[in-house]
C-alpha positions in Angstrom: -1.7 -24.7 -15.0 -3.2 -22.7 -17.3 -2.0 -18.9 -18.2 -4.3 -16.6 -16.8 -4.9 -14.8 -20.7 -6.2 -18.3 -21.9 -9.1 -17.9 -18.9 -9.6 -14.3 -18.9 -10.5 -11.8 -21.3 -8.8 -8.9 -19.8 -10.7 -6.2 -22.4 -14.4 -7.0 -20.4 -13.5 -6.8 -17.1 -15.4 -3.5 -16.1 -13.9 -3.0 -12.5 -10.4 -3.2 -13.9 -11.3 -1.1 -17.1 -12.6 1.6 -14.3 -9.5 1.3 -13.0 -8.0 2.0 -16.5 -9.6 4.7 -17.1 -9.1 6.9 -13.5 -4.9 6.4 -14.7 -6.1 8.2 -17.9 -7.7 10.9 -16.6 -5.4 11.6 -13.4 -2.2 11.1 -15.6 -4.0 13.4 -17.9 -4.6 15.7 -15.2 -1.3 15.8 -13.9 0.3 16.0 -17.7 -1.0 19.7 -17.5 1.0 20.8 -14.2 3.4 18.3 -13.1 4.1 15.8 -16.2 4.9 15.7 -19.9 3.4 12.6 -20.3 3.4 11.8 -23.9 6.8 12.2 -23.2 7.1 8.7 -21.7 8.0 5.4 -22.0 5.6 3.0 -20.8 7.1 -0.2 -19.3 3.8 -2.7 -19.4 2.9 -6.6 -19.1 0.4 -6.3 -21.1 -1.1 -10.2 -22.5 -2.2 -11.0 -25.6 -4.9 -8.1 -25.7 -2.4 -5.7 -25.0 -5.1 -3.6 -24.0 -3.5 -0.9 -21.7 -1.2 0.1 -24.7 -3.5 0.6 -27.0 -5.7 2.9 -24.4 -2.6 4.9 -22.9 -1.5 5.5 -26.4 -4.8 6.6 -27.6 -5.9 8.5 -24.4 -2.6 10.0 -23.4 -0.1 10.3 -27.2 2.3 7.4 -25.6 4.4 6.4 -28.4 7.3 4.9 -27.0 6.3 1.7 -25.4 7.7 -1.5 -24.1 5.7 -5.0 -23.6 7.3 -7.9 -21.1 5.9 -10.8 -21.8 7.9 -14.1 -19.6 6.0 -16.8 -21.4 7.0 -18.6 -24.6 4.4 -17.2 -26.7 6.4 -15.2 -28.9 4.6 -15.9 -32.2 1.2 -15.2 -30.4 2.4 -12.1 -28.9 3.8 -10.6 -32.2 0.7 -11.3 -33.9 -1.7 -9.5 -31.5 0.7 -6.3 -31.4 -1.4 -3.6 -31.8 1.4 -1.4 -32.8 4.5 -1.7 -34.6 6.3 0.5 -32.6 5.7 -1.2 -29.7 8.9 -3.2 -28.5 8.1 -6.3 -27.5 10.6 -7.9 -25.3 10.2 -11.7 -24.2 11.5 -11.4 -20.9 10.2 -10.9 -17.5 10.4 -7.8 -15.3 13.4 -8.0 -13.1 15.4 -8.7 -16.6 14.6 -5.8 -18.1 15.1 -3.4 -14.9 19.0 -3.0 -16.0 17.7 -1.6 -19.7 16.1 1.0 -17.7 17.4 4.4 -19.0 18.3 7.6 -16.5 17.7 10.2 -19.1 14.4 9.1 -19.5 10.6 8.9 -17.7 8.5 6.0 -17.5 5.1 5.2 -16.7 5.5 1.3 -15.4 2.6 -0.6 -14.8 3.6 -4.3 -12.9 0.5 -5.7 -13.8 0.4 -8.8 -12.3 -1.9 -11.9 -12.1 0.1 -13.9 -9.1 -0.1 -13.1 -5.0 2.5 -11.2 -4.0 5.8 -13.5 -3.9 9.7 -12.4 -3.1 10.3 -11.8 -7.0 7.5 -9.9 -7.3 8.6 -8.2 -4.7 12.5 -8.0 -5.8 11.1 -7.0 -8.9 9.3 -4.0 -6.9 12.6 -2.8 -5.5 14.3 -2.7 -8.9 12.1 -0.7 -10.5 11.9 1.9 -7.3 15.8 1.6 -7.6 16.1 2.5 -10.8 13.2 4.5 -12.2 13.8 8.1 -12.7 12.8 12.0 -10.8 9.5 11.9 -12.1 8.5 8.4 -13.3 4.9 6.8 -12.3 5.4 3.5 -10.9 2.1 1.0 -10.6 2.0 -2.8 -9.2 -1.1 -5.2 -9.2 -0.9 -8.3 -7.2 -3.8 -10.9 -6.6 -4.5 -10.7 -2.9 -6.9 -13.1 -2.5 -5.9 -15.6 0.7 -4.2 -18.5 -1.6 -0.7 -20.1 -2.5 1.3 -18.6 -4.9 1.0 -20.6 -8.3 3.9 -22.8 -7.7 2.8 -23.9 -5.0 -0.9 -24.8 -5.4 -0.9 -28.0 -7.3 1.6 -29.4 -4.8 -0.8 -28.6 -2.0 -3.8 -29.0 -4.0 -5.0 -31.9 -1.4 -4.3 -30.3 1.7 -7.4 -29.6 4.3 -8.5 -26.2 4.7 -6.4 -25.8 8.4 -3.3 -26.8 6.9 -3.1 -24.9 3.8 -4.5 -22.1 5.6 -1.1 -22.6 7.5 0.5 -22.8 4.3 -0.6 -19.4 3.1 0.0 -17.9 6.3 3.9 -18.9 6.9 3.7 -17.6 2.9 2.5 -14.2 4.0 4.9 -14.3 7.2 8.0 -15.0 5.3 7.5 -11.3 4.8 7.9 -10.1 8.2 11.3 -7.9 7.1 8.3 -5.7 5.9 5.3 -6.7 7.4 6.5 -6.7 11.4 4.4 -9.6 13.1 1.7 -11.6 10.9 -1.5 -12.9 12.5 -3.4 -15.5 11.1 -6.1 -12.6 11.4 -4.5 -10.9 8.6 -4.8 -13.5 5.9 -8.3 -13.0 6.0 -10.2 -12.0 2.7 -11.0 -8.8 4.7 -7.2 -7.8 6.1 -5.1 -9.5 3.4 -5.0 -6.6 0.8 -3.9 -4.2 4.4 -1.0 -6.7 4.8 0.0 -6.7 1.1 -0.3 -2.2 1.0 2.0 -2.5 4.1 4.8 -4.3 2.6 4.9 -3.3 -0.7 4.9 0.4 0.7 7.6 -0.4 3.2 10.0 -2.9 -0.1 9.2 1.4 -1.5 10.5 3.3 1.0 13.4 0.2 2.1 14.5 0.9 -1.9 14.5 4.6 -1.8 16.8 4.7 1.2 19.7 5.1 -1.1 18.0 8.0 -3.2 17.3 10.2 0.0 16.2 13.3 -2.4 13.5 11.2 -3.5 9.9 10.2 -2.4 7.5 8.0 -3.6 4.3 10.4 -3.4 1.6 7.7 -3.6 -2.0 8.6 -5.6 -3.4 5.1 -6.4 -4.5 2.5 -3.6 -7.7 0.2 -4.7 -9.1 -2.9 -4.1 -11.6 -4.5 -7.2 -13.0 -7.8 -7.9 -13.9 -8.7 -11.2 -13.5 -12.4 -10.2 -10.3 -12.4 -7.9 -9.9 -9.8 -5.3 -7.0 -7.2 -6.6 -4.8 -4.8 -5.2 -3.2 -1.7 -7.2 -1.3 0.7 -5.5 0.9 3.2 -7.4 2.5 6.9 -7.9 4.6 8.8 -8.7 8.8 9.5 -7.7 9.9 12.7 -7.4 12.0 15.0 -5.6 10.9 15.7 -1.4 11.1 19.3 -1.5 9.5 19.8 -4.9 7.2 17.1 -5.4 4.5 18.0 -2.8 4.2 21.9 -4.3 4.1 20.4 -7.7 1.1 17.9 -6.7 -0.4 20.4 -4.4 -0.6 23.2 -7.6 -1.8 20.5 -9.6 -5.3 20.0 -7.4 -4.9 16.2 -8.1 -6.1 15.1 -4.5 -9.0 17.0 -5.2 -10.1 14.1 -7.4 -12.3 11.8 -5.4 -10.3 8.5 -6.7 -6.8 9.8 -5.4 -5.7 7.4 -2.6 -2.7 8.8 -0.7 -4.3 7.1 2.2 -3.2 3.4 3.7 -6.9 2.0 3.2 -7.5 1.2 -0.5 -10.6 2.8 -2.2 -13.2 -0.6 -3.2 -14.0 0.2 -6.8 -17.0 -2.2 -7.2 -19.4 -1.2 -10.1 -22.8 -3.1 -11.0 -23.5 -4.8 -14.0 -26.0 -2.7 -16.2 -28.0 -3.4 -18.8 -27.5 -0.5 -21.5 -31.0 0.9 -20.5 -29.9 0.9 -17.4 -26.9 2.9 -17.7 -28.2 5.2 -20.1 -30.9 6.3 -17.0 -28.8 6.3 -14.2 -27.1 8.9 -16.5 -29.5 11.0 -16.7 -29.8 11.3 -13.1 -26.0 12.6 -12.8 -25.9 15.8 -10.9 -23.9 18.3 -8.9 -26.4 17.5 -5.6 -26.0 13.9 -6.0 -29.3 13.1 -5.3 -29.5 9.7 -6.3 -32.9 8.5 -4.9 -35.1 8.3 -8.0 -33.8 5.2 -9.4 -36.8 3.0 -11.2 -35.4 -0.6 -10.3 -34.3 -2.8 -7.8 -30.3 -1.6 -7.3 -28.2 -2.1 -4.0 -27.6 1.1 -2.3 -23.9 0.6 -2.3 -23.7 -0.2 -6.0 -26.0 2.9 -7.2 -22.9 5.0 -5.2 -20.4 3.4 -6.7 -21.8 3.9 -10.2 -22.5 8.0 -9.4 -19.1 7.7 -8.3 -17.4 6.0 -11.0 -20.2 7.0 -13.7 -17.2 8.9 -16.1 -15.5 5.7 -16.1 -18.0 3.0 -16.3 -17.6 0.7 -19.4 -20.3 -0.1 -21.7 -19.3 -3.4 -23.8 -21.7 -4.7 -26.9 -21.4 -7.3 -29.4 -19.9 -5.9 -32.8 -19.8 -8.2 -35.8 -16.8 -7.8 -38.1 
């Protein structure tokens, strides 16, 4: 089975670069009140692009960074690092959680391309475990309503009723944290619910032994730029403190902060550069939106006024 950097380009995916680029500006948001962010390591998985290093140490001064990277592609991964000082570290996650230091702060970013699976999950609780008062903690999991990797080409010619089964005593497995599993909630529509609820509940299971501590959560979305994702993340720090610090900050004034259980859909339409460059002009305090000049689904014309700050515009450069 093919790695998923040999099929995706994960520089041009706009939904996930919107993604991207809320992180910056709420981490840069929160570096003024609550965070010394430059300050930090980040922990990332980040591909042969390694594209979120290069644009959190651009965006947000990170200059201490570490790169996990499980597959044997050492040579390839040393020749696309962006940056020298960037540790690279050919290992996977849940090896490098005992390297994790106390004295310092991370920004960790568990960027996944697989459904959720026990080490993903173990891997989930290490990191909780052992992450630092004031580190950011983010995980990505594929929720779309399949096997897990391993498992798909030896199922590969089962009918749809039976590998629905499959997936379904997959998800159920889980019932430590997810309580009782319907067949309801491997659905395209509930899946990414079942996922929130048991990452959030491996969080709270792995904090247990760090009662001063809370896991105040910011970031809960849903995007599709080809398989439906989950990201959930935020940010571990102390009960009593934490909420004044956030609170003082105004962070969950900003529209894209998801403290809630349902994830926040980011779904932007594909533009063409004249396109984008109107729809701009119409950006307003009011919001009035209705003077668009071409056929546009209502709900994608939101998202873009929405997401307008963080929409990507990709051309074609020749070196």
């Amino acid at each position: 089975m093919r790695n998923s950097f040999e099929k995706i380009n994960y520089t041009i995916r706009p939904s996930k670069q919107v993604e991207r680029k809320i992180f910056v500006e709420a981490l840069y948001h929160l570096n003024r009140e609550v965070l010394n962010i430059s300050d930090y390591t980040y922990v990332g998985l980040g591909s042969i692009f390694y594209h979120d290093f290069i644009l959190f140490h651009k965006a947000l001064f990170i200059n201490d960074m570490v790169c996990l990277e499980k597959e044997n592609i050492h040579r390839r991964m040393e020749f696309n690092k962006p940056y020298k000082f960037i540790n690279l570290r050919m290992q996977s996650a849940s090896e490098f959680i005992p390297r994790i230091k106390k004295k310092k702060k991370y920004l960790a970013w568990l960027d996944y391309d697989e459904v959720l699976i026990p080490d993903i999950l173990q891997d989930i609780g290490g990191f909780i475990s052992a992450l630092p008062q004031g580190s950011i903690f983010i995980i990505s999991v594929d929720v779309e309503p399949k096997l897990p990797k391993d498992l798909r080409t030896e199922y590969a010619n089962l009918n749809e009723n039976d590998r629905t089964e499959k997936i379904f005593d997959h998800y159920n497995s889980f019932s430590k944290h997810a309580g009782t599993v319907s067949k309801a909630d491997i659905t395209s529509h509930d899946l990414p619910r079942l996922v929130i609820k048991i990452i959030r509940s491996k969080i709270d299971e792995s904090l247990l032994a760090r009662p001063s501590l809370r896991f105040f959560q910011l970031f809960n979305y849903i995007y599709n730029d080809g398989t439906e994702m989950l990201t959930l993340g935020g940010l571990i720090e102390e009960k009593k403190n934490g909420i004044k610090k956030l609170k003082n900050s105004n962070i969950y004034k900003k529209h894209y902060i998801r403290p809630q259980k349902e994830p926040l859909r980011i779904s932007v339409p594909p533009l063409t550069t004249r396109e984008k460059l109107f729809l701009d002009q119409l950006v307003s305090k009011n919001k009035k939106t209705n003077k668009v000049k071409f056929e546009l689904e209502p709900e994608l014309k939101k998202n873009f006024f929405r997401f307008y700050k963080q929409y990507p515009t990709y051309q074609e450069v020749f070196l």
